[in-house]
C-alpha positions in Angstrom: 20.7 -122.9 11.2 17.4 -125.0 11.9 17.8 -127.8 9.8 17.7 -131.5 11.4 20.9 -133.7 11.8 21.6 -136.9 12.4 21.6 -136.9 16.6 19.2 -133.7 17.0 16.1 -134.0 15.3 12.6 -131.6 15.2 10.2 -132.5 18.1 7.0 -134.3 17.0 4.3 -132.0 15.8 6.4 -129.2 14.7 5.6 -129.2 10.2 8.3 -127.4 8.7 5.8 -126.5 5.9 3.3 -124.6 8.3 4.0 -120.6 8.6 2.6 -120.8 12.1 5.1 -123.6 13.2 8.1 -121.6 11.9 7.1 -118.2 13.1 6.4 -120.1 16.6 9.9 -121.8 15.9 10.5 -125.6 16.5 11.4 -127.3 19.1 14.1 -129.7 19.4 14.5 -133.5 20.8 17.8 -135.0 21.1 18.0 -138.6 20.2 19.0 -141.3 23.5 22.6 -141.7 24.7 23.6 -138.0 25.0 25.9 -137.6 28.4 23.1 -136.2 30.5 26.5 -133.5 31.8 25.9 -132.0 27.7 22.4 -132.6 28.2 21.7 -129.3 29.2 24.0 -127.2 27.6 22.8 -128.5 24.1 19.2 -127.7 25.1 20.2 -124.4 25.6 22.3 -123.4 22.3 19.5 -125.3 20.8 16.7 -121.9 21.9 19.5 -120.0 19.5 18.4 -122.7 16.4 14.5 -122.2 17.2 15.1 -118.4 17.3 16.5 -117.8 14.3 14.3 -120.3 12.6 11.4 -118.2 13.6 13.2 -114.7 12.8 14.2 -116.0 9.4 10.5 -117.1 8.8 9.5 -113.6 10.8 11.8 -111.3 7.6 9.4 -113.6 5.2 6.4 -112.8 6.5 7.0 -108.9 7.8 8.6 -107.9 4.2 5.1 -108.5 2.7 4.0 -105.3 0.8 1.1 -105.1 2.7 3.1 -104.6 6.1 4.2 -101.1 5.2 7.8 -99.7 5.1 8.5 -99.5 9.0 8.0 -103.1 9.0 10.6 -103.8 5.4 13.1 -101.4 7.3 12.7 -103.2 10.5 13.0 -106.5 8.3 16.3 -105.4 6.3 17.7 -104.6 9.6 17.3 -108.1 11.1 18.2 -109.4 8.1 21.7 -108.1 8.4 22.3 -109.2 11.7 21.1 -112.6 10.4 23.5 -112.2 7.6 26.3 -112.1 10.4 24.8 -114.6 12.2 25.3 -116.6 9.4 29.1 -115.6 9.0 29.5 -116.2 12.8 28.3 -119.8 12.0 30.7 -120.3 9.0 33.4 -118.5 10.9 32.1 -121.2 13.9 32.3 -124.4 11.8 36.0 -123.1 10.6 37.3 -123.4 14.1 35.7 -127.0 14.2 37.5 -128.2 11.5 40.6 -126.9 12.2 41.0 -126.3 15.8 41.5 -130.2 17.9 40.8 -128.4 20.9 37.4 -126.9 20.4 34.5 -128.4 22.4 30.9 -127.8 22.8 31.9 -125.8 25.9 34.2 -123.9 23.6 31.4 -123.5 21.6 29.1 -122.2 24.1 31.2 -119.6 24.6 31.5 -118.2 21.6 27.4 -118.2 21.2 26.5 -116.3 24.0 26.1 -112.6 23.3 25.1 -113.9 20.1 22.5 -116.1 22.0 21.1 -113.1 23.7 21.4 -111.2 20.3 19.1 -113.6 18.8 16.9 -114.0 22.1 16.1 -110.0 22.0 15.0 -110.4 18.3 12.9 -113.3 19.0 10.7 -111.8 21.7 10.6 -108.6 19.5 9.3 -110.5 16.7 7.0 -112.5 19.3 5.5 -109.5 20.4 4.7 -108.2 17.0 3.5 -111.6 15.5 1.0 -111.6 18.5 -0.5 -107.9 17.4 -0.2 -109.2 13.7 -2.4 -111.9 15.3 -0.3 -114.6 13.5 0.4 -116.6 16.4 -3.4 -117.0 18.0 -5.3 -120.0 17.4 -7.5 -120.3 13.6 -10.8 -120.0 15.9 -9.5 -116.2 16.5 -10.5 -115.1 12.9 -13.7 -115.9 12.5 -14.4 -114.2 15.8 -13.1 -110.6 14.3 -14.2 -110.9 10.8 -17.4 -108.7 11.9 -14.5 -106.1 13.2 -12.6 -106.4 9.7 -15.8 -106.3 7.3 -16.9 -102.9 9.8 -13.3 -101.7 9.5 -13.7 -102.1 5.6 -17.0 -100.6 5.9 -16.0 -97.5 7.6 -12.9 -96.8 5.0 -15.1 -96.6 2.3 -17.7 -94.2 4.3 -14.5 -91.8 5.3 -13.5 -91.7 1.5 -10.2 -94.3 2.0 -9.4 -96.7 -0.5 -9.1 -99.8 -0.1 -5.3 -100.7 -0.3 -3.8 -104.1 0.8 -2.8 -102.1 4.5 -6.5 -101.4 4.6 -8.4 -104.6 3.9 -7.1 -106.7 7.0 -8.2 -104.1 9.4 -6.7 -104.6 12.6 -5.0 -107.2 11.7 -2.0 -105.4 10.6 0.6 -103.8 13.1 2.5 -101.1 11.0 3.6 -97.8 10.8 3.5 -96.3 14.6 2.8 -99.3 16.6 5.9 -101.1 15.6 7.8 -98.0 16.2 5.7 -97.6 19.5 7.1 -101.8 20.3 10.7 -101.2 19.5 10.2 -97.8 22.0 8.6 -99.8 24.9 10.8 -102.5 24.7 13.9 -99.9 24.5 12.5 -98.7 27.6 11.8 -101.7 29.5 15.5 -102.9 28.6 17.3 -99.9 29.5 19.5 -101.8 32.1 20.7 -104.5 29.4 23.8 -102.4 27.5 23.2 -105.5 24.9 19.9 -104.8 24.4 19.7 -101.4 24.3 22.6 -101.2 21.9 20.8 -103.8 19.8 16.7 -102.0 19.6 18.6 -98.7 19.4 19.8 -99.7 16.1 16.9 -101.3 15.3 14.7 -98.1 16.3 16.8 -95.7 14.1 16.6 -98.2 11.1 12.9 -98.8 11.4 12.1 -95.0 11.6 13.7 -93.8 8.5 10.9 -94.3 6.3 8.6 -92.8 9.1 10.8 -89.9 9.4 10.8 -89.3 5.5 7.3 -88.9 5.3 7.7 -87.0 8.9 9.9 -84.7 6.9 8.1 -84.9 3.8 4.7 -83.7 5.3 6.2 -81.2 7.8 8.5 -79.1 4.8 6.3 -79.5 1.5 2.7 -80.4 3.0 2.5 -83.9 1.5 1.5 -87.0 2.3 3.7 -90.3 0.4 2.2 -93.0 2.4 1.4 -96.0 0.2 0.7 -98.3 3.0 -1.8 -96.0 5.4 1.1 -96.4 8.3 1.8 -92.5 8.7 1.0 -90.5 11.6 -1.8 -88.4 9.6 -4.5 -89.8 7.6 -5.8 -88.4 4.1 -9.2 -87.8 3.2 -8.8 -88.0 -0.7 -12.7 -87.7 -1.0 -12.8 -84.0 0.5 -11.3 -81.8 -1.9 -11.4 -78.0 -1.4 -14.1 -77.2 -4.5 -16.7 -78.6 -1.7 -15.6 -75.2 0.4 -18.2 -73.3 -1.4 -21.3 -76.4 -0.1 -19.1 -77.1 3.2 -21.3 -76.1 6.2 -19.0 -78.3 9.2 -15.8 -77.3 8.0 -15.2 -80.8 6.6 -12.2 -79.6 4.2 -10.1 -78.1 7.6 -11.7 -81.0 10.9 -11.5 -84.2 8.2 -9.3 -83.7 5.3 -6.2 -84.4 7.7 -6.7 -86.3 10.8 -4.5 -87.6 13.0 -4.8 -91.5 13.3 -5.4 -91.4 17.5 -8.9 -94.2 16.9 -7.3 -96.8 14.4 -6.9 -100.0 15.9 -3.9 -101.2 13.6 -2.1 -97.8 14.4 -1.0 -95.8 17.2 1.4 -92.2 17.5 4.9 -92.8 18.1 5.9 -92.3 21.6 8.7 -89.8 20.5 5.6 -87.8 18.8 3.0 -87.9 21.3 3.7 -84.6 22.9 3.6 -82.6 19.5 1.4 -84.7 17.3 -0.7 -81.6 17.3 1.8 -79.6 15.8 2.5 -81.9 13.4 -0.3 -81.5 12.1 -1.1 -77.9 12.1 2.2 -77.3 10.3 1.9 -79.8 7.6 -1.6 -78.5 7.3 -0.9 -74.8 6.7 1.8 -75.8 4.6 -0.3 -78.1 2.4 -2.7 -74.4 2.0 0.6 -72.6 1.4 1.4 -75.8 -1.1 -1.8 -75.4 -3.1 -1.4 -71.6 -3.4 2.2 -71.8 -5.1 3.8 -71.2 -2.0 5.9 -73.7 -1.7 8.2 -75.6 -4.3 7.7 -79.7 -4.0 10.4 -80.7 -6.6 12.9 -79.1 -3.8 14.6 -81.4 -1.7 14.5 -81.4 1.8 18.2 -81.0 2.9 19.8 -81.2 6.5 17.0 -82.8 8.2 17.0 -85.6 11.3 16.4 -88.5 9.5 15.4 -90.8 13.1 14.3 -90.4 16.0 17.6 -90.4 18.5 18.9 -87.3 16.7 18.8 -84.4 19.3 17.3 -82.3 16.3 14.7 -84.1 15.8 11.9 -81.9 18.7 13.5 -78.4 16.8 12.8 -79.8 13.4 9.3 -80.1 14.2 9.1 -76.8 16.3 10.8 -75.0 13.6 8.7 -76.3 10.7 5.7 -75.7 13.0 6.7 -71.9 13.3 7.5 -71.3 9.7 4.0 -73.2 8.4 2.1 -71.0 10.4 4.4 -67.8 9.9 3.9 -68.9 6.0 0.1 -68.8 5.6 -0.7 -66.2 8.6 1.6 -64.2 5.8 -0.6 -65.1 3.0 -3.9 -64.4 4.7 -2.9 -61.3 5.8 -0.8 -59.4 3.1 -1.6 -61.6 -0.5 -5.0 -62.5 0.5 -5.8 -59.2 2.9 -7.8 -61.2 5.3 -8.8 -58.1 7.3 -9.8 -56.0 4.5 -12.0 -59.1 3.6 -13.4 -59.2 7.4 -14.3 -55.1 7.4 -15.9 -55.7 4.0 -18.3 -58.3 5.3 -19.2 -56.0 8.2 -19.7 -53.4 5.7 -22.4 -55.8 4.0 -23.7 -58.0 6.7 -23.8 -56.0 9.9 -25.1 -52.8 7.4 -22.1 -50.6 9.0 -22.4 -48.2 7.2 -26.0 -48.3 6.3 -26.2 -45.4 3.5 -26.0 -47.7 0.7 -28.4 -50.3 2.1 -31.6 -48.0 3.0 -30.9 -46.7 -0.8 -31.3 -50.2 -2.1 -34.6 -51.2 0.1 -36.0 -47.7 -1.4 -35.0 -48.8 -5.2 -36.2 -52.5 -4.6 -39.5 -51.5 -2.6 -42.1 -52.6 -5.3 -40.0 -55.8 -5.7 -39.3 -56.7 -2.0 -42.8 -56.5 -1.0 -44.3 -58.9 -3.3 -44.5 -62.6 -1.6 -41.0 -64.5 -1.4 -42.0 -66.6 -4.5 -42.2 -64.0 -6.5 -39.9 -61.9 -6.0 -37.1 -61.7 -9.0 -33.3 -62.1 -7.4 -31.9 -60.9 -10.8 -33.7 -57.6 -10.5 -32.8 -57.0 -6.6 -29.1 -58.5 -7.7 -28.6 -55.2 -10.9 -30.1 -53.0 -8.1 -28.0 -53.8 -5.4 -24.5 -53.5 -7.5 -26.0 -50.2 -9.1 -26.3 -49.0 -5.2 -22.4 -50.2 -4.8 -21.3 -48.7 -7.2 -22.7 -45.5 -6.2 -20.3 -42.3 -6.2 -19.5 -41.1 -2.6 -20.2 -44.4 -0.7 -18.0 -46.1 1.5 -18.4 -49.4 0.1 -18.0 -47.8 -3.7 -14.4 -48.0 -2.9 -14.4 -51.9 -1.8 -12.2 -53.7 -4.1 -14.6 -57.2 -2.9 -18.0 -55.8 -3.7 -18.5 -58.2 -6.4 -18.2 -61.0 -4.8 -21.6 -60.0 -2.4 -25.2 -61.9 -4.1 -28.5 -61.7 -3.7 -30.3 -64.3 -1.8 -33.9 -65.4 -1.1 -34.5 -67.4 2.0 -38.2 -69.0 2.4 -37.3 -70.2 6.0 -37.8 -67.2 8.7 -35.0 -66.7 10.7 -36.5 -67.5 14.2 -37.8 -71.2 12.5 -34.1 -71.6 11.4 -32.7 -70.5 14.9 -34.5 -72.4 17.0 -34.0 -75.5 14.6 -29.8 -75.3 15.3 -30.2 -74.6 18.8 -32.8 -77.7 19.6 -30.1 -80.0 17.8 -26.8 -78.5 19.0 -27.9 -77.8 22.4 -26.4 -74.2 22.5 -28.4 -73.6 26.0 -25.8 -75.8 27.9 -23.0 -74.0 26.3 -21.8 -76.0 23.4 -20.6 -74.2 20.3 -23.6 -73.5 17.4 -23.3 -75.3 14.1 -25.6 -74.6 11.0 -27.9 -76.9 9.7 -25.6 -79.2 7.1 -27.3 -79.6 3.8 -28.5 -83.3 4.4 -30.3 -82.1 7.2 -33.9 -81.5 7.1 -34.8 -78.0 7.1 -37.5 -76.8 8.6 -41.2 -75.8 6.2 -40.8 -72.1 5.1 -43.2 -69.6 5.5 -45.9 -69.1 3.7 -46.4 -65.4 4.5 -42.8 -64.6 3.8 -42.1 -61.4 1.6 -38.8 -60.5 -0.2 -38.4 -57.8 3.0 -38.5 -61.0 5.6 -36.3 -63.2 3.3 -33.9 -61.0 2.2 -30.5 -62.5 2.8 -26.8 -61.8 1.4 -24.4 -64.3 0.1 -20.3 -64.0 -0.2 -18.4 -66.0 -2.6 -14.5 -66.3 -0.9 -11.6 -67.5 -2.9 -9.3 -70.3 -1.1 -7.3 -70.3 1.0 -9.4 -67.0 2.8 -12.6 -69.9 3.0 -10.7 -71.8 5.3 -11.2 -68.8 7.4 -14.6 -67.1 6.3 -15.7 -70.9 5.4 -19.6 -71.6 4.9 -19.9 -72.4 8.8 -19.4 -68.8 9.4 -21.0 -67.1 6.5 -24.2 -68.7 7.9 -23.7 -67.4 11.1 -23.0 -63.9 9.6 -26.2 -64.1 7.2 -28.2 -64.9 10.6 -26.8 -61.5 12.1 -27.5 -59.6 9.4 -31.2 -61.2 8.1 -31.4 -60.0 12.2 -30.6 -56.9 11.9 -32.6 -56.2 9.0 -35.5 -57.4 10.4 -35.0 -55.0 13.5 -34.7 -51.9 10.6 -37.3 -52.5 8.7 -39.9 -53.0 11.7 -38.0 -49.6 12.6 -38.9 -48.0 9.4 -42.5 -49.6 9.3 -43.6 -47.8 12.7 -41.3 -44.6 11.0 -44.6 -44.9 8.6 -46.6 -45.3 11.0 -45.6 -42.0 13.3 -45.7 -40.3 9.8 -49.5 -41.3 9.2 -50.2 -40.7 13.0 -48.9 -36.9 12.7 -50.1 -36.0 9.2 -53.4 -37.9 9.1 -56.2 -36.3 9.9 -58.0 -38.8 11.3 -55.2 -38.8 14.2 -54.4 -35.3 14.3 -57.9 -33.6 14.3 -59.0 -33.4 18.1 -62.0 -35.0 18.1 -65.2 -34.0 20.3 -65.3 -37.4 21.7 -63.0 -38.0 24.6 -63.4 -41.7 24.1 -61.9 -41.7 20.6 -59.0 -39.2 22.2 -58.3 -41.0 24.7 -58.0 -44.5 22.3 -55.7 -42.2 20.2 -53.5 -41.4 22.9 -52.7 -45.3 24.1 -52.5 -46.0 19.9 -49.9 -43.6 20.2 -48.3 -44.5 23.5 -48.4 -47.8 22.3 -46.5 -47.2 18.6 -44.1 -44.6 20.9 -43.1 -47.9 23.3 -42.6 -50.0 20.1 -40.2 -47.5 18.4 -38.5 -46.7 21.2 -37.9 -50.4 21.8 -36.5 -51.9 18.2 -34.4 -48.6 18.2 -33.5 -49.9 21.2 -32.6 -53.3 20.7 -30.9 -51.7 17.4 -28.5 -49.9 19.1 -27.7 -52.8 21.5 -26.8 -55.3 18.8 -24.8 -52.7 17.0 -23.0 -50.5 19.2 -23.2 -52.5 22.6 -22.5 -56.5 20.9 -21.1 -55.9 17.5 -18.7 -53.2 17.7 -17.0 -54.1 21.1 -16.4 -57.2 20.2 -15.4 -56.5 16.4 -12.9 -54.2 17.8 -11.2 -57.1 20.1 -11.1 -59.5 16.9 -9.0 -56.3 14.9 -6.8 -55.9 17.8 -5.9 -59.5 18.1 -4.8 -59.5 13.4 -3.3 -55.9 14.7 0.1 -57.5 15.5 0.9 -59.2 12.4 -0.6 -56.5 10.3 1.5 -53.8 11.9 4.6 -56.4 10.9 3.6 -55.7 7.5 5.7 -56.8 4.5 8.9 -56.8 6.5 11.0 -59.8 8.3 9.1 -61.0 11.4 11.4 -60.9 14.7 11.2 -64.2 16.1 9.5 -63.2 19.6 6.6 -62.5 16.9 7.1 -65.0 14.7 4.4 -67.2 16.4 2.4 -65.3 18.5 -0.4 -66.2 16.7 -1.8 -69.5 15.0 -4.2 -69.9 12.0 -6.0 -72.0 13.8 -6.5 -69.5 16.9 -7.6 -67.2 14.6 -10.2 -69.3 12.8 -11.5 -69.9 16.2 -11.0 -66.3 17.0 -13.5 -65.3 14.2 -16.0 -68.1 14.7 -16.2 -66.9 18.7 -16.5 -63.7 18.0 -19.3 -64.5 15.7 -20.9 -66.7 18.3 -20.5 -64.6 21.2 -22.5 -61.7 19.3 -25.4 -64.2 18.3 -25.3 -65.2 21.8 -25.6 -61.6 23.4 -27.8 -61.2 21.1 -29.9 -63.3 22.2 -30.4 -65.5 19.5 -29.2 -68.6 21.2 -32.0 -69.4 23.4 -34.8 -70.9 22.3 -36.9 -69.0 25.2 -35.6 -65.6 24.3 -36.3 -66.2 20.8 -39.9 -66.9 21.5 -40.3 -63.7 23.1 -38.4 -61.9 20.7 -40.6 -63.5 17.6 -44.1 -62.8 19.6 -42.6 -59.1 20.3 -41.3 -58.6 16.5 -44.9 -60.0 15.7 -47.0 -57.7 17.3 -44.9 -54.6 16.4 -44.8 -55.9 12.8 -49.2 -56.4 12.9 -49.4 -52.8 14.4 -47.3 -51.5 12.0 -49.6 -53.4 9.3 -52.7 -52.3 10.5 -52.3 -48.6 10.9 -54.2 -47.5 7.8 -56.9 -49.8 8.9 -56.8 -48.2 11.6 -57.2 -44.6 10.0 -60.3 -45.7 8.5 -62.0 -47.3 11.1 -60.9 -44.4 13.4 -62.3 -41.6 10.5 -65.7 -44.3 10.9 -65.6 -44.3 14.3 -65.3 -40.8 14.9 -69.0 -38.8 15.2 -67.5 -35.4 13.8 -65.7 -36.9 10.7 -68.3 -39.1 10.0 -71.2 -36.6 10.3 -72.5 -34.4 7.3 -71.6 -31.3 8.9 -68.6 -29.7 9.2 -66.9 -29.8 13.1 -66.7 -26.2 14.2 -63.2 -26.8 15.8 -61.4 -27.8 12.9 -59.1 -25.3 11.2 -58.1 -24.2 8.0 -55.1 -26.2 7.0 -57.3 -29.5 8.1 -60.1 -28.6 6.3 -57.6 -27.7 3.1 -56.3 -31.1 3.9 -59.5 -33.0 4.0 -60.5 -31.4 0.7 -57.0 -32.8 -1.0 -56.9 -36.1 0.2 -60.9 -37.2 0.4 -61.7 -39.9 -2.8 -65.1 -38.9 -4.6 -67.9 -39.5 -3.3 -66.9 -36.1 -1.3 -68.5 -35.7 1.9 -71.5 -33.0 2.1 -69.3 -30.4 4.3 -66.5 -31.0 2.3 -68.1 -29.5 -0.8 
């Protein structure tokens, strides 16, 4: 029992009032005059006294709060088999006092599996004192206190609090680690029937709280971990109200992470090969949760409660299947996640335009006046008086409230090539928007409402986990693209229009110089329209549609299961996850063929938008240096080969003073 007698006494330097001493255990010297044939065998029952010395001391220090609940359950379980340690003892002495006959080789006897009871526990406890780093030498701590204050450091910066389990840092071995011990140690002792009886038991007591938050977080989406020792970590901090800000999906990458980087924690061996789904399904069931889906105050019945129950892989596969099957549901039929996805290619890739050439004709005067100007509340009446126009498709979208009215200073090409420098896009990583905290590139001075027209669309939760900010930016790029492709189409429209009505351009002029200058002015405007009408048609019909039409067919299967009961083959043919990834590649693979991805084809592209957009400008300056130019239009006499309807013409259109053969 660890307490000095009158022949056995504790070895100098061993203080019975140091916790390092008694989780080390003490060791024993036996006083002169012992038979040197009981020598030996009392030194080796004597191990038994140190060991449970130490464990008793080990139950002390382990059942701290601040050791979490794998370590108290680990703790009550060697306390009870110190508690019959105790009654072998009393049951021990009994047989001494009543029994002539017993002996210390009697004795001996009697001890030994529970001598290599106690000898298992000890080196578990060993092993767990040494991560704990209770048993290294004092010079140890100052050495890591840089580790500890960065550890606290970096809690606070990811939004944790800072609990008792948090402010030693890695000092602490809880939650999966001590789980992971027990496992490695089951392993290595497989051949021991002992031993392996004994850490079995100690494996399935430890792992009951694990498994109740295991069972908690995989069947109501909740996380009861007091002590930061589960195998998925909380961001409190990131709440789902900064959806509407969140360009990096923050809310769905950080809100739940797995704890693979702590250095006080590590996954369970028995949940390595499925940590992913554990937390994917607690995940979609913590959406599901938050929407009403799913009743908390019900208790979980008929669950493995440890890890050696041959149920325990299906209870995580199954509650996998059904979290995923639970908010696919939601998106798709409460939420009507692909009605949502046609109306944003209704809005943002202008399919069908009708509407949207209607709205640029009623906000002309207003888009045309320098970005600073321009009034969004004006543009934002217009643009719902143009949805809720009779006879349009998008009249009959039940989401056409939820599309605003945006001004965006920054060109498009400036804000391009700004995410590609910093993501790298060129070497084939995936393109992220600019976060808010970001500098943004200067905007342009010479923008108009026309060139910084953009589109907002507010999304209610849980569809912004899917059209989240991240990928609302990438559909504003595609469609402030494609409006910048139709109106240069409708500018050099104009232009053709002034180049066959004017007369400047259609009178045939006596000079072949100035004919010949008209006809490469109109070869010229020709190439240009023919080009953005062009590149029109590629982004729409050649990049957009194909692969909008791949996306639908992959929501097709669980929208054709409709309202009925899934058949298991279907059940999980599809993730939420897959699909979030689905949408944001399809939304990056049509920026990328259409070439906005490369900073090298978007200089081209902005020096070739830059000259159409200055020929288009230009045209009536043209006209009247053309009319200037021209020897017969400029003359005081009328030209002999111009007919009727042009001279009718000239007469309507020429501002006073009139021209002498005009009169």
């Amino acid at each position: 029992m660890g307490y000095e007698g009158q022949y056995i006494r504790f070895a100098k330097g061993y203080n019975a009032y140091e916790e390092r001493d008694r989780l080390a255990g003490p060791q024993w010297r036996i006083l002169p005059g012992l038979d040197p044939s009981l020598q030996d065998l009392t030194q080796s029952m004597l191990r038994m006294a140190s060991h449970y010395t130490a464990l008793e001391t080990f139950v002390d220090v382990q059942s701290r709060d601040e050791f979490g609940s794998v370590n108290h359950a680990l703790c009550a379980s060697i306390r009870k088999l110190l508690h019959e340690y105790l009654v072998m003892v009393a049951q021990l002495e009994t047989q001494f006092l009543s029994d002539d006959s017993f002996t210390l080789h009697v004795l001996n006897v009697h001890i030994l599996p529970t001598s290599h009871m106690m000898a298992q526990l000890y080196a578990l406890a060993h092993e767990l004192l040494k991560r704990n780093a209770l048993l290294d030498d004092e010079t140890d701590d100052s050495s890591d206190s840089n580790d500890d204050f960065d550890h606290i450091l970096e809690q606070l910066r990811e939004g944790g609090e800072l609990v008792p389990g948090n402010m030693t840092g890695n000092k602490i071995c809880k939650g999966g680690t001590v789980l992971a011990i027990i496992t490695k140690r089951l392993e290595a002792m497989s051949g021991d029937p002992a031993a392996r009886a004994l850490l079995t038991t100690l494996l399935r007591d430890a792992s009951r709280p694990y498994m109740q938050m295991l069972n908690e977080w995989l069947h109501h989406g909740a996380i009861n971990d007091p002590h930061s020792e589960f195998l998925i970590k909380e961001q409190r901090s990131i709440r789902r109200e900064r959806l509407e800000q969140d360009y990096v999906d923050e809310y769905w990458e950080r809100r739940y992470t797995i704890r693979d980087h702590d250095k006080s924690q590590s996954v369970p061996p028995q949940l390595e090969a499925v940590k992913h789904k554990v937390l994917l399904a607690g995940k979609y069931l913590n959406v599901v949760r938050e929407c009403g889906g799913v009743d908390v105050s019900q208790k979980v019945m008929d669950v493995p409660t440890s890890f050696d129950d041959p149920r325990f892989l299906d209870n995580v596969n199954n509650a996998y299947a059904y979290a995923n099957d639970s908010l696919m549901r939601l998106l798709l039929t409460s939420h009507d996640l692909p009605a949502r996805l046609r109306s944003l290619k209704h809005y943002f890739f202008l399919d069908p335009s009708d509407y949207f050439s209607y709205f640029l004709e009623l906000g002309a005067s207003e888009l045309r006046k320098p970005v600073k100007s321009v009034n969004t509340g004006k543009l934002q009446s217009l643009l719902d008086l143009v949805l809720r126009q009779p006879g349009s498709v998008v009249s009959l979208d039940p989401f056409k409230e939820d599309v605003k009215v945006e001004m965006n200073e920054i060109t498009l090409v400036k804000s391009l090539q700004r995410v590609v420098n910093i993501t790298g896009i060129e070497q084939g990583e995936t393109l992220q928007p600019l976060a808010s905290n970001q500098p943004q590139p200067e905007g342009d001075k010479n923008a108009n409402g026309y060139t910084s027209l953009q589109l907002d669309y507010t999304v209610p939760f849980p569809v912004s986990l899917v059209i989240s900010r991240k990928t609302i930016w990438r559909y504003q790029a595609l469609f402030r693209y494609l409006l910048s492709l139709r109106y240069l189409e409708s500018q050099l429209s104009t232009t053709w229009q002034t180049h066959t009505r004017g007369l400047a351009w259609s009178y045939r002029s006596s000079a072949p110089a100035i004919e010949v200058w008209k006809r490469r002015v109109w070869t010229l405007r020709a190439r240009m329209l023919v080009f953005v009408q062009q590149l029109l048609y590629f982004c729409t019909a050649e990049v957009i549609e194909p692969n909008w039409q791949s996306l639908m067919d992959r929501l097709q299967v669980k929208e054709e299961d409709g309202g009925g009961s899934p058949s298991p083959s279907m059940r999980v043919t599809r993730t939420v996850d897959e699909l979030m990834q689905d949408h944001v590649d399809f939304l990056d693979t049509c920026l990328k063929e259409c070439m906005l991805t490369n900073s090298k084809l978007l200089r081209i592209h902005s020096k070739l938008m830059q000259t159409c957009t200055i020929f288009a400008t230009y045209t009536n300056w043209l006209s009247r240096e053309l009319e200037k130019a021209d020897p017969d239009l400029s003359g005081t006499t009328k030209p002999p080969n111009m007919t009727p309807d042009q001279s009718c013409s000239t007469r309507s259109t020429t501002t006073p003073p009139p021209r002498p053969w005009c009169c």
